[in-house]
N, CA, C and O atoms as CSV, one atom per row, in Angstrom:
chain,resi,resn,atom,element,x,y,z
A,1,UNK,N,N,-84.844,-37.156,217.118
A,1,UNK,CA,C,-86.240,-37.248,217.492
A,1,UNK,C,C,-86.814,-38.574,216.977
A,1,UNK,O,O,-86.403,-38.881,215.858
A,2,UNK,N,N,-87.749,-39.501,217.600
A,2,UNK,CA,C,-88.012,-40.610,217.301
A,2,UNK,C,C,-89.293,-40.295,216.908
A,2,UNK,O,O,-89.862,-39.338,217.434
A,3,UNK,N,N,-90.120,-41.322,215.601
A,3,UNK,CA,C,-90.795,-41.400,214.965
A,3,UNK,C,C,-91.930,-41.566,216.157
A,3,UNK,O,O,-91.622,-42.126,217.209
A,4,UNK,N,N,-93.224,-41.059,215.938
A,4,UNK,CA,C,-94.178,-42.034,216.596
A,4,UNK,C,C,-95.042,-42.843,215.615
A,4,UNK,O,O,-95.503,-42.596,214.500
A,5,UNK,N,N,-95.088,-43.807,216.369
A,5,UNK,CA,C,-95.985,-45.621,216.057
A,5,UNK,C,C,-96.895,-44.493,214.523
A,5,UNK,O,O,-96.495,-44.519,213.358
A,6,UNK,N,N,-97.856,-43.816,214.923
A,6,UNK,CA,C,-98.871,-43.420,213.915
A,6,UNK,C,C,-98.148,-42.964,212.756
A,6,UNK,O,O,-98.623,-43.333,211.682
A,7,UNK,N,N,-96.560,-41.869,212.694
A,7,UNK,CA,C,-96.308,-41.864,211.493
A,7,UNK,C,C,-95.875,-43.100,211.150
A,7,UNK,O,O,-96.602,-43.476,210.231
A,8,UNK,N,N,-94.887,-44.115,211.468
A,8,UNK,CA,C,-94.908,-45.516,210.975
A,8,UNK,C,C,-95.792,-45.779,210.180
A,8,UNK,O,O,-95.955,-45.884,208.964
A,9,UNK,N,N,-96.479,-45.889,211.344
A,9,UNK,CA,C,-97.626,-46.494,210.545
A,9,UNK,C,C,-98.468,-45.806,209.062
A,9,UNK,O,O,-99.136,-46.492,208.288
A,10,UNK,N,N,-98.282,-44.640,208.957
A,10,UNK,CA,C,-98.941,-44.090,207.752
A,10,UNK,C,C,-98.170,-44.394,207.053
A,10,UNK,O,O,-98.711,-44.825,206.035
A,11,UNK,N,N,-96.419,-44.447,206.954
A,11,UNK,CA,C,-95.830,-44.162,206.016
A,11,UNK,C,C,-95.565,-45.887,205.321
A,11,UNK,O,O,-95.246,-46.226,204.182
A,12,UNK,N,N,-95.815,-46.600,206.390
A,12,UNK,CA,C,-96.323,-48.501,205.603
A,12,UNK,C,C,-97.708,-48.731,204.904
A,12,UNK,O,O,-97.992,-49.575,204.054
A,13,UNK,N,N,-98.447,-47.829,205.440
A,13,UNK,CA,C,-100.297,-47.699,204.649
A,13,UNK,C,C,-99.594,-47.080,203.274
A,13,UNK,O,O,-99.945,-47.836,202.368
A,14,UNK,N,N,-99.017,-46.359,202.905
A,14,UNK,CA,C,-98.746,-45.591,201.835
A,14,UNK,C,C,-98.232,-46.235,200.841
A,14,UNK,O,O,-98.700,-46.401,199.715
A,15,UNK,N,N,-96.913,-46.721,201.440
A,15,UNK,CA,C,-95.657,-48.002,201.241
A,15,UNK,C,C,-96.531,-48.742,200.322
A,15,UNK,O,O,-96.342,-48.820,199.108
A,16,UNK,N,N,-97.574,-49.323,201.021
A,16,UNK,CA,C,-98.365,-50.837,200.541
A,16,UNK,C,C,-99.289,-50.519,199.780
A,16,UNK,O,O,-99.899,-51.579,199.646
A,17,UNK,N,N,-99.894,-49.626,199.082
A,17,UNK,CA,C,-101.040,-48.866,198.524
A,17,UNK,C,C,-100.577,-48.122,196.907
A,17,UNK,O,O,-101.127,-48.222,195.811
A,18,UNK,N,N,-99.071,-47.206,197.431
A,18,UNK,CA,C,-98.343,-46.647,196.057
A,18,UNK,C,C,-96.820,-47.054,195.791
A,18,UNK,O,O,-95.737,-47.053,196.377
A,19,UNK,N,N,-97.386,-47.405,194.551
A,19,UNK,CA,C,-95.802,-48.316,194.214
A,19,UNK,C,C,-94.864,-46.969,193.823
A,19,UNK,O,O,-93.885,-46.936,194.569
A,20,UNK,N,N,-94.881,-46.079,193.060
A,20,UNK,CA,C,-94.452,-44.580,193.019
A,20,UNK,C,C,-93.735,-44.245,194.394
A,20,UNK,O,O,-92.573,-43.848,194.480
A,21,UNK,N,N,-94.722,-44.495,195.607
A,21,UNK,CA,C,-94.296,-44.067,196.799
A,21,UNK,C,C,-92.832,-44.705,197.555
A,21,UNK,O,O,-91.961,-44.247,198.295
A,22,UNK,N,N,-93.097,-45.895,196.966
A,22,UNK,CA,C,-92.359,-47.418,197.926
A,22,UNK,C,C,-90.852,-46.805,196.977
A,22,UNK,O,O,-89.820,-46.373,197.492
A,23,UNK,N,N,-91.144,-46.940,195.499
A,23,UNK,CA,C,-89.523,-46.249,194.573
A,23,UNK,C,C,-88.997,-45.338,195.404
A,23,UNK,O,O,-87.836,-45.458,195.793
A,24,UNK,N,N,-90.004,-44.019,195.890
A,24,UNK,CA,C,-89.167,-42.784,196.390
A,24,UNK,C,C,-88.001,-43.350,197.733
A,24,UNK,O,O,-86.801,-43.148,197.924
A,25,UNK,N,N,-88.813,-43.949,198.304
A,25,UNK,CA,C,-88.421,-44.465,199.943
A,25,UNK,C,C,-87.095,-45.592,199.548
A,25,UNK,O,O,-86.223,-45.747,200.402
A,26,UNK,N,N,-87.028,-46.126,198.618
A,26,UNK,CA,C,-85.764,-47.000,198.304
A,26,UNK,C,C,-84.979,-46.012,197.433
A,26,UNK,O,O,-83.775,-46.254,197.349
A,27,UNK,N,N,-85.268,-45.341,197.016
A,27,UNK,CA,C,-84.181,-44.304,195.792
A,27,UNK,C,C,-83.849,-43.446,197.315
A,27,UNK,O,O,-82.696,-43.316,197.726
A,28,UNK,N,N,-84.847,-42.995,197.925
A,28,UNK,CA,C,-84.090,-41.955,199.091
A,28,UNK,C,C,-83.085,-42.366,200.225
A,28,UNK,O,O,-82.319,-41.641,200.859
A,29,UNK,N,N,-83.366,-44.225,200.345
A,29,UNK,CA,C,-82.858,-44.314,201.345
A,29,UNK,C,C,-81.002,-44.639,200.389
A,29,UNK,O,O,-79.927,-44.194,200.791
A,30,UNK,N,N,-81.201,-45.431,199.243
A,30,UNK,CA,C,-79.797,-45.086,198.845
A,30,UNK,C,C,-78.858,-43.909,198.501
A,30,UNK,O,O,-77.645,-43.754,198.643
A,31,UNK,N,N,-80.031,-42.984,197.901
A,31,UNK,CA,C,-79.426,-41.395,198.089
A,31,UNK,C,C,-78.282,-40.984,199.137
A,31,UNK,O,O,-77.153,-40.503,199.039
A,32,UNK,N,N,-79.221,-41.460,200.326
A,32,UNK,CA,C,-78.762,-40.740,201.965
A,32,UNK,C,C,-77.681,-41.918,201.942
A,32,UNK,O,O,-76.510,-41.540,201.956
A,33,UNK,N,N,-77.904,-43.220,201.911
A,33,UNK,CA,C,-76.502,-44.103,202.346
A,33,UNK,C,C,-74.909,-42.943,200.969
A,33,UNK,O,O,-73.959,-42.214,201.255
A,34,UNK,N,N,-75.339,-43.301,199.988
A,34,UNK,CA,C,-74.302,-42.547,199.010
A,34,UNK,C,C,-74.049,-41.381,199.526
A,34,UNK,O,O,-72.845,-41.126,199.564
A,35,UNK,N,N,-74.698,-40.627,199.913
A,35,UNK,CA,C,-73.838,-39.112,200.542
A,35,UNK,C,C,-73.681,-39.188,201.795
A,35,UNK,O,O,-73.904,-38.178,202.462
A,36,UNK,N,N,-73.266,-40.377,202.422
A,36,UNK,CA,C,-72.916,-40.103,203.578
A,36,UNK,C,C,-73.653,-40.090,204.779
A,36,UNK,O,O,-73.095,-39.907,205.861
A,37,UNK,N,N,-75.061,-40.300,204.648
A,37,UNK,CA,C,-75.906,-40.191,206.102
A,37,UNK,C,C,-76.489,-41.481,205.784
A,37,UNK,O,O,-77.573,-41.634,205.222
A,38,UNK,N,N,-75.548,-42.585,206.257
A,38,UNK,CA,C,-75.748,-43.481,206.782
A,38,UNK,C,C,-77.105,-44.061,207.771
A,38,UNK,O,O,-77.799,-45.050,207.533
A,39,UNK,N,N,-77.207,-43.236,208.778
A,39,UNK,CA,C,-78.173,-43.344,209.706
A,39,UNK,C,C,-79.517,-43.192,209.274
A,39,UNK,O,O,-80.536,-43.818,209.564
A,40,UNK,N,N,-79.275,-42.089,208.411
A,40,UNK,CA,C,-80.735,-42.117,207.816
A,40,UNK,C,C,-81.227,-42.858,206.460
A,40,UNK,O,O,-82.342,-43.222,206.085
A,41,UNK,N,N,-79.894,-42.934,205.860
A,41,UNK,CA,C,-80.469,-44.310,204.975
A,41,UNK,C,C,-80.633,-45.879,205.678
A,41,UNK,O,O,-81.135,-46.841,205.097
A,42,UNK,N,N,-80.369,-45.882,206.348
A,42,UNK,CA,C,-80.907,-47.086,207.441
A,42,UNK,C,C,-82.399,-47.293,207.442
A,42,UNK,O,O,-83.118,-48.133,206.902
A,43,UNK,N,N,-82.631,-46.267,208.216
A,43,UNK,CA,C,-83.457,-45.882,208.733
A,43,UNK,C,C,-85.075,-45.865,207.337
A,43,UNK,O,O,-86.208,-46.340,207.259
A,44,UNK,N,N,-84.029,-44.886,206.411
A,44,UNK,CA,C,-85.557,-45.225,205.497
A,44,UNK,C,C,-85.450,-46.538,204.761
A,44,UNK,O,O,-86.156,-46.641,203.758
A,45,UNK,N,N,-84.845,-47.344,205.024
A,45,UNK,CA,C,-84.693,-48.605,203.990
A,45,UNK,C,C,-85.623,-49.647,204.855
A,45,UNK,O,O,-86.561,-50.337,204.456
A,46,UNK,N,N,-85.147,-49.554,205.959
A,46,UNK,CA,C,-85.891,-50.340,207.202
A,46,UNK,C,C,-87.519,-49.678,207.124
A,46,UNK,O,O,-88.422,-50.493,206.935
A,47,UNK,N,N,-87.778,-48.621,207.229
A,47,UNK,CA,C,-89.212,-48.438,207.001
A,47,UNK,C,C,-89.841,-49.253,205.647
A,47,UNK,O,O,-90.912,-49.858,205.608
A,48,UNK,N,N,-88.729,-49.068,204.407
A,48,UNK,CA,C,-89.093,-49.999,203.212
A,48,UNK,C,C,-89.463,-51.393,203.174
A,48,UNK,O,O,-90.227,-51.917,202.363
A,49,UNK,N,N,-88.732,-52.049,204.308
A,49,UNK,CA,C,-88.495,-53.459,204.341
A,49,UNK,C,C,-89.569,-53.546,205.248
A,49,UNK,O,O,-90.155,-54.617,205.092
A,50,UNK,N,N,-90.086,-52.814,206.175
A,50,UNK,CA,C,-91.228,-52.969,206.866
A,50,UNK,C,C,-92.196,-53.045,205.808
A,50,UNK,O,O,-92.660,-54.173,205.642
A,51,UNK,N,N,-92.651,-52.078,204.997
A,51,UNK,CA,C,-93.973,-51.775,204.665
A,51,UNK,C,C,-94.222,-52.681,203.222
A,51,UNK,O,O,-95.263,-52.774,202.572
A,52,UNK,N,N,-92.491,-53.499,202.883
A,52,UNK,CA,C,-92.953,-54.102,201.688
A,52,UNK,C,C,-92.449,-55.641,202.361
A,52,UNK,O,O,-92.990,-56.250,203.285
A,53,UNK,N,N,-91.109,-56.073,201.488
A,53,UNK,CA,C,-91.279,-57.667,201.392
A,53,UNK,C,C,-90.831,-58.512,203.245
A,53,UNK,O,O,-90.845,-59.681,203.631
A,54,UNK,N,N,-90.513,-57.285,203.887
A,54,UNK,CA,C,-90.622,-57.848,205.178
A,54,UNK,C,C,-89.278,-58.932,205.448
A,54,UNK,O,O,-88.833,-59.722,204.615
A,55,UNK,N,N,-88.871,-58.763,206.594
A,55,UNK,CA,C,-87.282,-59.251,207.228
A,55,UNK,C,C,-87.726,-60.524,207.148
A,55,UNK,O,O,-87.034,-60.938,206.218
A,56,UNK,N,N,-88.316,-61.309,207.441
A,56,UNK,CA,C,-88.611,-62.588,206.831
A,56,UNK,C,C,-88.103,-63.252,206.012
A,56,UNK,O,O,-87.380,-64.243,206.107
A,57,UNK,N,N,-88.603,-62.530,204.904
A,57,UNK,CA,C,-88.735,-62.623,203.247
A,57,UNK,C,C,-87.341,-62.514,202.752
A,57,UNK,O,O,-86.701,-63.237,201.989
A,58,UNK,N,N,-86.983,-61.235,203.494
A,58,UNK,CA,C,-85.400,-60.865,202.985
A,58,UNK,C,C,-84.589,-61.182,203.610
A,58,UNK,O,O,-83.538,-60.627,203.289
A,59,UNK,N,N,-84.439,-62.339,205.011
A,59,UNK,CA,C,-83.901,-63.627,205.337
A,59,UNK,C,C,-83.646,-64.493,204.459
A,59,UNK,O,O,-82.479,-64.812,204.234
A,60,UNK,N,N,-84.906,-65.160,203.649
A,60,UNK,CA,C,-84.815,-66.224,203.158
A,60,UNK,C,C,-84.120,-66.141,201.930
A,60,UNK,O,O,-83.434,-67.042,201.447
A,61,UNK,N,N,-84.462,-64.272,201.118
A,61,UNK,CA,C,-83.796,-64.342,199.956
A,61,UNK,C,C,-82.172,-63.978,199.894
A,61,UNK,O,O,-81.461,-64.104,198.897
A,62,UNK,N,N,-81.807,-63.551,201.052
A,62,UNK,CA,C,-80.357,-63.643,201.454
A,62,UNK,C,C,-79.927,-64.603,202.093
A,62,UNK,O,O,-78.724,-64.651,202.347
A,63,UNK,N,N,-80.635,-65.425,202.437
A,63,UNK,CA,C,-79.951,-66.663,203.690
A,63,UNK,C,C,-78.923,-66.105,204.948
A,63,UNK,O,O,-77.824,-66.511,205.325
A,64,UNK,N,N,-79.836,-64.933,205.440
A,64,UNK,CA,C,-79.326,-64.564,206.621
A,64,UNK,C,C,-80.711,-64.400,207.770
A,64,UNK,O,O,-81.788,-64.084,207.265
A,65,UNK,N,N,-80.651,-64.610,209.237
A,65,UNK,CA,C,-81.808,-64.521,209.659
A,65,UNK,C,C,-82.055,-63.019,209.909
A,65,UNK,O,O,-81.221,-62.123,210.038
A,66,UNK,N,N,-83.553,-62.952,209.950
A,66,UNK,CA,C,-84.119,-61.613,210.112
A,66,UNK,C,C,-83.847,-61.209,211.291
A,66,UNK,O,O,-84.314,-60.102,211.559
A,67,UNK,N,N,-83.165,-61.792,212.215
A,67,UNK,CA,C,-83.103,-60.696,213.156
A,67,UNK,C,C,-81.487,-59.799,212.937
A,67,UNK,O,O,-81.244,-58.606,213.118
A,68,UNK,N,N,-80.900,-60.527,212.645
A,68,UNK,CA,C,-79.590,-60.101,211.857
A,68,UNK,C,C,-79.807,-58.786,211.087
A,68,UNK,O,O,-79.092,-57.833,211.395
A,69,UNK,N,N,-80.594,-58.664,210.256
A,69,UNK,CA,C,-81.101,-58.039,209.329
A,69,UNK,C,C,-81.483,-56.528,209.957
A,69,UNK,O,O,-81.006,-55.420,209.713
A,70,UNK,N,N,-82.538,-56.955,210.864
A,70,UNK,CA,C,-83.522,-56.072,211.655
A,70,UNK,C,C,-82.318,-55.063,212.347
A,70,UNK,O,O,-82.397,-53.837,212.264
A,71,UNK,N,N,-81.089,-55.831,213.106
A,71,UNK,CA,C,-80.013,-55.255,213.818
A,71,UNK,C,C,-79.020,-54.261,212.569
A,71,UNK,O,O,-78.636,-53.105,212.747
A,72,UNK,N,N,-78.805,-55.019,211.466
A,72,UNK,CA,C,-78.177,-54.420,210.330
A,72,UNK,C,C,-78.652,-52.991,210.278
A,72,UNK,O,O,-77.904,-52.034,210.479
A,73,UNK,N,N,-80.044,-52.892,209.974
A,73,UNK,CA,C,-80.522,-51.661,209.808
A,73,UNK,C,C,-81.108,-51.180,210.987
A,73,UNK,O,O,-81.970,-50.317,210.826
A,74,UNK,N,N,-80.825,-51.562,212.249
A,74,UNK,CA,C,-80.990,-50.818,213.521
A,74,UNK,C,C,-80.065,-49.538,213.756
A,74,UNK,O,O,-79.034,-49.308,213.123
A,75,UNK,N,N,-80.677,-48.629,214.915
A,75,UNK,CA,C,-79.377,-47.265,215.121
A,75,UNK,C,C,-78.228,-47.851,215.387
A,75,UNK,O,O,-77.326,-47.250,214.803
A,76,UNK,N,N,-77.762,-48.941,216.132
A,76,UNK,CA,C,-76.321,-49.536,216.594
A,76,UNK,C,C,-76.053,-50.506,215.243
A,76,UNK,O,O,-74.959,-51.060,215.133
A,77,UNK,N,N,-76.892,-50.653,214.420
A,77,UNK,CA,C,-76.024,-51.006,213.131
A,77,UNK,C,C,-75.008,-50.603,212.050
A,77,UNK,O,O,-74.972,-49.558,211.401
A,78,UNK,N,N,-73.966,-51.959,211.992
A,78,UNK,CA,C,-73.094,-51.067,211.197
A,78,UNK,C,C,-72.696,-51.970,209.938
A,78,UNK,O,O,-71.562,-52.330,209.619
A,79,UNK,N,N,-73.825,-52.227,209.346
A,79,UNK,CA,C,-73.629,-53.677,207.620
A,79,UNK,C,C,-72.176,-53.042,207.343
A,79,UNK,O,O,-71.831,-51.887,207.590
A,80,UNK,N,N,-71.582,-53.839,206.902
A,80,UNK,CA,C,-71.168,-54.284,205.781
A,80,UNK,C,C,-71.369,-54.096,204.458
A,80,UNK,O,O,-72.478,-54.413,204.026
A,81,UNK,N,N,-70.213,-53.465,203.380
A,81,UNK,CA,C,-71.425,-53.053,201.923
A,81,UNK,C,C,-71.845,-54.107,201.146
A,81,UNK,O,O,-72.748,-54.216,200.316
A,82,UNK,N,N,-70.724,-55.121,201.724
A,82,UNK,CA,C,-71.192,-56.536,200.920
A,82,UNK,C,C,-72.700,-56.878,201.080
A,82,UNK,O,O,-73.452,-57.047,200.120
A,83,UNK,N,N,-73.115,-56.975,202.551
A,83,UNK,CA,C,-74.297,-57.256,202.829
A,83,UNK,C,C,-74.860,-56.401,202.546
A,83,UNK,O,O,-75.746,-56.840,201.813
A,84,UNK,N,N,-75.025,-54.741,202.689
A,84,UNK,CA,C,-76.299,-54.326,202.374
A,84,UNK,C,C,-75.713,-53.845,201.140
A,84,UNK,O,O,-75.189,-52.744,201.305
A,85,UNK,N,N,-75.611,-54.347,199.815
A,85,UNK,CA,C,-75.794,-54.177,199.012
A,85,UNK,C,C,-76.313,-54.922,198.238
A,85,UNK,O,O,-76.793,-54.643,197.140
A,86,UNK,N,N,-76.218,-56.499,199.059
A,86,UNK,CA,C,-76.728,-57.553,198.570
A,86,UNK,C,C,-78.780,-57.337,198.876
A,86,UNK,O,O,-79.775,-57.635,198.214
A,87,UNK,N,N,-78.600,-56.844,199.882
A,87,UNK,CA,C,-80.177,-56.284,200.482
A,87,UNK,C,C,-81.059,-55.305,199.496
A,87,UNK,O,O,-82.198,-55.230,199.035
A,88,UNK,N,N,-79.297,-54.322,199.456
A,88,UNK,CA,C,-79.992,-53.134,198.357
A,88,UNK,C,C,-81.029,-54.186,196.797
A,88,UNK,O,O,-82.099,-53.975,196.226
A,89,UNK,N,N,-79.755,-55.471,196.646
A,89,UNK,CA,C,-80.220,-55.983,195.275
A,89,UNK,C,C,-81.117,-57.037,195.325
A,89,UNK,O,O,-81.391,-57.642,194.288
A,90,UNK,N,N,-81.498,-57.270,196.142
A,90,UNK,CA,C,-82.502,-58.051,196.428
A,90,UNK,C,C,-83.861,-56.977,196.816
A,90,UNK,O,O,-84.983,-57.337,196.459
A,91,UNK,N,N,-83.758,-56.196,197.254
A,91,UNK,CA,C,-84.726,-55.338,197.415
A,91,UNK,C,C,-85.446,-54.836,195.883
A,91,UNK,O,O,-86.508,-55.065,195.303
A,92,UNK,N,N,-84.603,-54.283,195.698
A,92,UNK,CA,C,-84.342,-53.842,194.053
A,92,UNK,C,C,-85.342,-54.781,192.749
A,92,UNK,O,O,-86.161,-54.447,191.892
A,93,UNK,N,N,-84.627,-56.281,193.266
A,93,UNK,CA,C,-85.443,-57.350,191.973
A,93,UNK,C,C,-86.827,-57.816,192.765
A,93,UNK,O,O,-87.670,-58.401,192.084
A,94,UNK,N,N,-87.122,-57.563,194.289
A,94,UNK,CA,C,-88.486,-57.747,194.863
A,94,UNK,C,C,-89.406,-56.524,193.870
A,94,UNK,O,O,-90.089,-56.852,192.900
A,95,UNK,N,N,-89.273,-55.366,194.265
A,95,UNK,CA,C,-89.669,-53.686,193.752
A,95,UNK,C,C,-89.688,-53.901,192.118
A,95,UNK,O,O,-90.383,-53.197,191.385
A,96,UNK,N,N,-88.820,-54.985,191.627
A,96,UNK,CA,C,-89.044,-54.712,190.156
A,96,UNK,C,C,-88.490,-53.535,189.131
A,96,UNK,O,O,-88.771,-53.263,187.964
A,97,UNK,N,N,-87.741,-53.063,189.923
A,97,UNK,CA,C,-86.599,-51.648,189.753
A,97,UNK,C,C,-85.390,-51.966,189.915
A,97,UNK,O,O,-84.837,-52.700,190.734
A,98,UNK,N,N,-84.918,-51.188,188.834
A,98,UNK,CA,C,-83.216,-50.865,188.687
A,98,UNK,C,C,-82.457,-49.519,188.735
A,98,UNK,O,O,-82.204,-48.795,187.771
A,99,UNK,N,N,-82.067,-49.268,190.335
A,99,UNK,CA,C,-81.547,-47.858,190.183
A,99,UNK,C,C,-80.370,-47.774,189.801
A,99,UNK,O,O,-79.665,-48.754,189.561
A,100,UNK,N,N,-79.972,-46.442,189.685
A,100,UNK,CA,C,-79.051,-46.360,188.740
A,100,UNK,C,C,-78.239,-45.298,189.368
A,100,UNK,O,O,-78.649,-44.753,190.393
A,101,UNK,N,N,-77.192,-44.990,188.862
A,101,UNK,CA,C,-76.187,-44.064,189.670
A,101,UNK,C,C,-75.836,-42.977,188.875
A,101,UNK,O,O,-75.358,-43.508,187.872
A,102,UNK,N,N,-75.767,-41.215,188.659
A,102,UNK,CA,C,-75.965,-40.714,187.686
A,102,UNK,C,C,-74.752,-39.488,188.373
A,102,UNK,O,O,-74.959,-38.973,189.472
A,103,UNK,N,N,-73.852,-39.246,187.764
A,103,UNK,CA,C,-73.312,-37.908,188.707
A,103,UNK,C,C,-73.532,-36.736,187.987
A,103,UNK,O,O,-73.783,-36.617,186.788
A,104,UNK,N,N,-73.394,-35.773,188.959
A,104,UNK,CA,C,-74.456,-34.066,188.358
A,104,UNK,C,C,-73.835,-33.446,189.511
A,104,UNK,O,O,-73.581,-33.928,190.615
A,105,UNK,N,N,-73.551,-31.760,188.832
A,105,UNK,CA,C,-72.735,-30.836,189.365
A,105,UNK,C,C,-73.766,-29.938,189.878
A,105,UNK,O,O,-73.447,-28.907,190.471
């Protein structure tokens, strides 16, 4: 089921307003890449990169172009962990956060 424009859009008003909020949406979207649902950690990382430092930004701080980027985390995308991990860590020192990896039964 595809998002409509208005939730987008709330969930970048939110993004840009609570920094609490913007952590959940980058901790969730690596969650979902680590267990396996790929698609949907895409998916919420790309809402992240929308509502914060923007494909632009995270062009210039990777030296790859944003549309590259935009396709990376598109549905027919398929990164590389080199690259999106380099995204993950650049995302990471934009946000000012260091996640961490914890295993639990």
């Amino acid at each position: 089921m595809a998002l409509t424009r208005d939730f987008k859009d709330t969930v970048q008003a939110r993004a840009r307003r609570d920094p609490a909020f913007r952590e959940g949406l980058l901790q969730a979207g690596v969650e979902c890449l680590l267990s396996g649902d790929v698609e949907t950690g895409k998916i919420v990382l790309r809402d992240y990169i929308n509502a914060t430092i923007g494909f632009d930004e995270l062009g210039a701080r990777t030296n790859r172009s944003p549309k590259s980027l935009m396709r990376m985390f598109g549905p027919a995308g398929n990164p590389q962990a080199r690259n999106l991990f380099e995204v993950i860590g650049q995302i990471q020192r934009h946000e000012g956060v260091q996640l961490e990896v914890r295993a639990v039964r």
